[in-house]
Z-matrix of the N, CA and C atoms (Angstrom, degrees):
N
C 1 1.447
C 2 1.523 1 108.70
N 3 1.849 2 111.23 1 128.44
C 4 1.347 3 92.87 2 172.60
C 5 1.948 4 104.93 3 -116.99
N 6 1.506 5 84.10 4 157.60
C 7 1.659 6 90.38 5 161.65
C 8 1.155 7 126.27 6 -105.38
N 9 1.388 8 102.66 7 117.58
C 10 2.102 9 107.42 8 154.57
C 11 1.233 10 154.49 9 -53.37
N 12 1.451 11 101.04 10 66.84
C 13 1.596 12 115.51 11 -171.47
C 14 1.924 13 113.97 12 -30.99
N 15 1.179 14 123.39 13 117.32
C 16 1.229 15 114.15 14 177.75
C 17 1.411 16 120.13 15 -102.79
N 18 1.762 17 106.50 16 116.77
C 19 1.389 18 101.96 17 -163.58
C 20 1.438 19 114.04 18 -68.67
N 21 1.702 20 123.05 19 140.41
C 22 1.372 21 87.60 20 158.72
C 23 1.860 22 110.14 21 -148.12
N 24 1.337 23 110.36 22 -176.40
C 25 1.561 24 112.83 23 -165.56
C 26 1.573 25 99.79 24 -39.11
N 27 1.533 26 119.62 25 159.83
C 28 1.009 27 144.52 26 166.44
C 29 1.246 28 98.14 27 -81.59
N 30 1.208 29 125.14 28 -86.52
C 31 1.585 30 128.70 29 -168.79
C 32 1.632 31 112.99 30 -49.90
N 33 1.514 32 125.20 31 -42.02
C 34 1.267 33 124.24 32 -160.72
C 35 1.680 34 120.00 33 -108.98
N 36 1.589 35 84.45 34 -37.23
C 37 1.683 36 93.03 35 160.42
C 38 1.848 37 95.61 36 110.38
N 39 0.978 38 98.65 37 -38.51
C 40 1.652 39 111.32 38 -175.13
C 41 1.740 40 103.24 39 -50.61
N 42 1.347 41 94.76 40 126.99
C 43 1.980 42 113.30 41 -177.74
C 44 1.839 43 98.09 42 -69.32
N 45 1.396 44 85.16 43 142.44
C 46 1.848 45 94.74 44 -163.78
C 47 1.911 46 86.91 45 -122.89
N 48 1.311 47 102.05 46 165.94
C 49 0.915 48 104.79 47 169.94
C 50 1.875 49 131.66 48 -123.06
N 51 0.927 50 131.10 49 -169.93
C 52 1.314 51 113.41 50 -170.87
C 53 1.864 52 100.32 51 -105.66
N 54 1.358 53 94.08 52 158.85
C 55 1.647 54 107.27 53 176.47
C 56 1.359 55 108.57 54 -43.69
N 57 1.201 56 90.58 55 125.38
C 58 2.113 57 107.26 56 177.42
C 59 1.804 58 91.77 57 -111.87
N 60 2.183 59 106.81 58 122.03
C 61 1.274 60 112.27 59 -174.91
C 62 1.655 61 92.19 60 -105.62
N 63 1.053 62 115.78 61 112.77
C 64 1.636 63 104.44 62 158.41
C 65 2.150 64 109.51 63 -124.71
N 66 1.430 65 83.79 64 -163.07
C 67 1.672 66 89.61 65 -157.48
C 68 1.985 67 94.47 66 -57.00
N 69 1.166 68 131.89 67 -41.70
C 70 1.278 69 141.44 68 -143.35
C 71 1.694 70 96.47 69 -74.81
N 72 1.266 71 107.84 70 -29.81
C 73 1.602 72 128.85 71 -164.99
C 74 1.679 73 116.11 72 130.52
N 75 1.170 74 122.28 73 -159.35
C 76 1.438 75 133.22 74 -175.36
C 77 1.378 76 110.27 75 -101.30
N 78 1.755 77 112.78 76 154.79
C 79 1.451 78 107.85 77 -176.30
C 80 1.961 79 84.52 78 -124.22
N 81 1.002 80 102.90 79 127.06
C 82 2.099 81 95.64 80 172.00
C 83 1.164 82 89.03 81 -122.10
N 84 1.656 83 101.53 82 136.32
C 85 1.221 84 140.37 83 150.26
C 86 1.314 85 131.94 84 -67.86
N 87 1.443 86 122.29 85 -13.76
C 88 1.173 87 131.24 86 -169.93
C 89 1.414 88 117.46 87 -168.14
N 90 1.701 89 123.32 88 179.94
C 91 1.487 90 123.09 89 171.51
C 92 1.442 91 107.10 90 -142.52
N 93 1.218 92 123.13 91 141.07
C 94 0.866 93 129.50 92 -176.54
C 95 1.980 94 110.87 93 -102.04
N 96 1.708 95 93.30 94 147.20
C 97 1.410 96 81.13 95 -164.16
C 98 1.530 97 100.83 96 -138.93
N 99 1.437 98 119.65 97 115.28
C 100 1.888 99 105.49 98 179.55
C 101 1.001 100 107.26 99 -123.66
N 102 1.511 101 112.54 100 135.38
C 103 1.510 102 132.92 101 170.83
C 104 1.477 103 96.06 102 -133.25
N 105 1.451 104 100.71 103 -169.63
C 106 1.579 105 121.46 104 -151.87
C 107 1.768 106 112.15 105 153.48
N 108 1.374 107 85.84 106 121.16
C 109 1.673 108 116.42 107 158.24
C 110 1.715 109 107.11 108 -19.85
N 111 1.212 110 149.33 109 108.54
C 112 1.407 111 149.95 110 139.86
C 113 0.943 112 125.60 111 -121.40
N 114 1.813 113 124.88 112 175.64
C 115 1.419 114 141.32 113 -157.34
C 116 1.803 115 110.22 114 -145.72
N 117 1.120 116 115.49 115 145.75
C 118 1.059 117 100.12 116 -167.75
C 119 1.931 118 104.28 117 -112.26
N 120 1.381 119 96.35 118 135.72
C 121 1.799 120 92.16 119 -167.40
C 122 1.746 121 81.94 120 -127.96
N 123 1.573 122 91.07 121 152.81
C 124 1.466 123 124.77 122 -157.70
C 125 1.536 124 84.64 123 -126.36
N 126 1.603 125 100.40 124 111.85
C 127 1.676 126 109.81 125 144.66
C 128 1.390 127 124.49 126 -95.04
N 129 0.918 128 129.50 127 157.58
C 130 2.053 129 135.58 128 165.36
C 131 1.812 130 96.96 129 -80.12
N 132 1.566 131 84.55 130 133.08
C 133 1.803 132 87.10 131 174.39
C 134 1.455 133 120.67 132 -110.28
N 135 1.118 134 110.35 133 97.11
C 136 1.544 135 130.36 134 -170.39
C 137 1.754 136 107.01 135 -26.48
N 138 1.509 137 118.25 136 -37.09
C 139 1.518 138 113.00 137 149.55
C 140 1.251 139 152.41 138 -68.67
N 141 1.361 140 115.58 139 -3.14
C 142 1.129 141 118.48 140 -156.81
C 143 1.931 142 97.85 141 -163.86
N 144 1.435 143 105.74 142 136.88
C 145 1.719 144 88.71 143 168.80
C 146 1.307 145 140.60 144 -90.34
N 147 1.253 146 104.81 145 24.22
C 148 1.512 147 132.51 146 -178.33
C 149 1.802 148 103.39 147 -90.84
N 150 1.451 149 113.28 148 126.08
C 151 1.503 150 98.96 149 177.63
C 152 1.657 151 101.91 150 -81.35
N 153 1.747 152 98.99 151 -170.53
C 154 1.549 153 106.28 152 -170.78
C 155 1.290 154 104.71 153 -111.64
N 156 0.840 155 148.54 154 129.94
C 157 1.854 156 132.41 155 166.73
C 158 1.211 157 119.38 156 -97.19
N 159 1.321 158 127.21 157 140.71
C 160 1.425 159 116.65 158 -177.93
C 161 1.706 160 110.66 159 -154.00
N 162 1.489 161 117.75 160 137.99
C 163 1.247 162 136.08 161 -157.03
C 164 1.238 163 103.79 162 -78.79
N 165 1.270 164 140.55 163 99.44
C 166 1.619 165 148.21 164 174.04
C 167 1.650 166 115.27 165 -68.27
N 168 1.182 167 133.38 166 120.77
C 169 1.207 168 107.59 167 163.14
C 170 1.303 169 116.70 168 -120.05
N 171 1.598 170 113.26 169 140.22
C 172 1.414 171 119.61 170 -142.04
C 173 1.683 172 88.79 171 -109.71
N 174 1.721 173 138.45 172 -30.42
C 175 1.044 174 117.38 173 -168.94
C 176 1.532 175 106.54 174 -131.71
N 177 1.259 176 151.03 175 76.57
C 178 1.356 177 138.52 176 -147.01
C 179 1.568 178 105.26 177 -78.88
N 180 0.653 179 90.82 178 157.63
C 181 1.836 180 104.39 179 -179.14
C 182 1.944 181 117.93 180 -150.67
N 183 1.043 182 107.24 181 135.72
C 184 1.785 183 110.30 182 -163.02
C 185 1.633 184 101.08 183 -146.20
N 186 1.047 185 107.36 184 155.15
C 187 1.641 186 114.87 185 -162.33
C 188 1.296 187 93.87 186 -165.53
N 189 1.551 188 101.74 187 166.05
C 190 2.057 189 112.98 188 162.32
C 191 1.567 190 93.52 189 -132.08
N 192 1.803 191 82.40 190 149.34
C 193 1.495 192 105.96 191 159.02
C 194 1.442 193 100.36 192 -109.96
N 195 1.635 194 98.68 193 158.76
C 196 1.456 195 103.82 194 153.75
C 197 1.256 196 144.78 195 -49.20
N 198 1.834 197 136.93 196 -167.86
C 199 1.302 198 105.93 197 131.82
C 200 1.584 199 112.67 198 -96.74
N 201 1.440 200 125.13 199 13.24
C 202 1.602 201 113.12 200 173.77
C 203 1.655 202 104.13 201 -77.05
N 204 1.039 203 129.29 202 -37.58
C 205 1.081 204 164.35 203 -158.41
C 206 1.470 205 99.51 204 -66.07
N 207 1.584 206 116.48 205 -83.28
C 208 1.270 207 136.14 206 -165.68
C 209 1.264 208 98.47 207 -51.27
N 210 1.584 209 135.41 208 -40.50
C 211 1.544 210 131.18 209 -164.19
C 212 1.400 211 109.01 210 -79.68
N 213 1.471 212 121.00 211 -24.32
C 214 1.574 213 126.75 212 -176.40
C 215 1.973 214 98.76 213 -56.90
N 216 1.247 215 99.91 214 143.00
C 217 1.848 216 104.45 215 170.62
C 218 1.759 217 110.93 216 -85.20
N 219 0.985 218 103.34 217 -22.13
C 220 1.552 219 99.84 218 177.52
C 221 1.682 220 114.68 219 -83.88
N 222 1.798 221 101.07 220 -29.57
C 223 2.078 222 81.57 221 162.19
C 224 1.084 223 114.61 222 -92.73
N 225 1.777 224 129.24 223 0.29
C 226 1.299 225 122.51 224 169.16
C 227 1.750 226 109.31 225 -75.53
N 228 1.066 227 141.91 226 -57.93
C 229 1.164 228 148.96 227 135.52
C 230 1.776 229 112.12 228 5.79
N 231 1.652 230 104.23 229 -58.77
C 232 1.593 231 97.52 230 175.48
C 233 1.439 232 116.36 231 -78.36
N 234 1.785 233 108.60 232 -29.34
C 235 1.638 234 108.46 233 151.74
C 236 1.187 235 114.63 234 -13.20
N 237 1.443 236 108.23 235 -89.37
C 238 1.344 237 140.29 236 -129.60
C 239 1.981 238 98.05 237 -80.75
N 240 1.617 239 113.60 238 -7.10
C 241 1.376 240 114.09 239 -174.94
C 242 1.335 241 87.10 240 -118.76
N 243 1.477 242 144.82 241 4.58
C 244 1.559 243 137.06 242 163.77
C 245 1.483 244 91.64 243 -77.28
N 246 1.353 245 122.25 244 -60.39
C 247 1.358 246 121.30 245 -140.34
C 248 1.378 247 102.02 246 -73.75
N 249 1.470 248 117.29 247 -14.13
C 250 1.718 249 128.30 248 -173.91
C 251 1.682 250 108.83 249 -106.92
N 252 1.408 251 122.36 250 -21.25
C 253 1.123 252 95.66 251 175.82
C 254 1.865 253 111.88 252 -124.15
N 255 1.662 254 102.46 253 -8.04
C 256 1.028 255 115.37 254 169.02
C 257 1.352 256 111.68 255 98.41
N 258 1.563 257 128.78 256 14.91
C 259 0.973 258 132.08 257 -154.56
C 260 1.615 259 103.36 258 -138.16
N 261 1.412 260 124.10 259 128.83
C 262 1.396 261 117.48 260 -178.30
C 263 1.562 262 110.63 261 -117.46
């Protein structure tokens, strides 16, 4: 037996549904959005004496918004400080 997890908005709570493809084009219900907690670790680059840095991410995390949701400026705004500090 399986169960049907029902996704739903982050911000509103309301169950979204998944992309419906038909001949006309697609209708989305939602967006999906992943961030996550990281650290940044520095290797030496065996070519060059410049090291490399690179963004690790240690805890991922993914959610949906709506589209009522997505158009508001204040959850785009909290967007735009998940995707930069990694923190929702």
């Amino acid at each position: 037996m399986t169960t049907d997890q029902v996704t739903c908005c982050h911000f509103c709570q309301r169950p979204v549904h998944p992309t419906m493809h038909g001949r006309r084009g697609a209708r989305v219900d939602y967006f999906r959005t992943t961030t996550g907690t990281g650290r940044i670790e520095v290797y030496e680059d065996p070519k060059s004496d410049s090291p490399i840095r690179v963004m690790r991410v240690d805890e991922l995390c993914a959610f949906a918004t709506c589209r009522g949701c997505w158009t508001r400026p204040a959850v785009q705004a909290e967007l735009k400080r998940a995707r930069r500090t990694g923190e929702l």
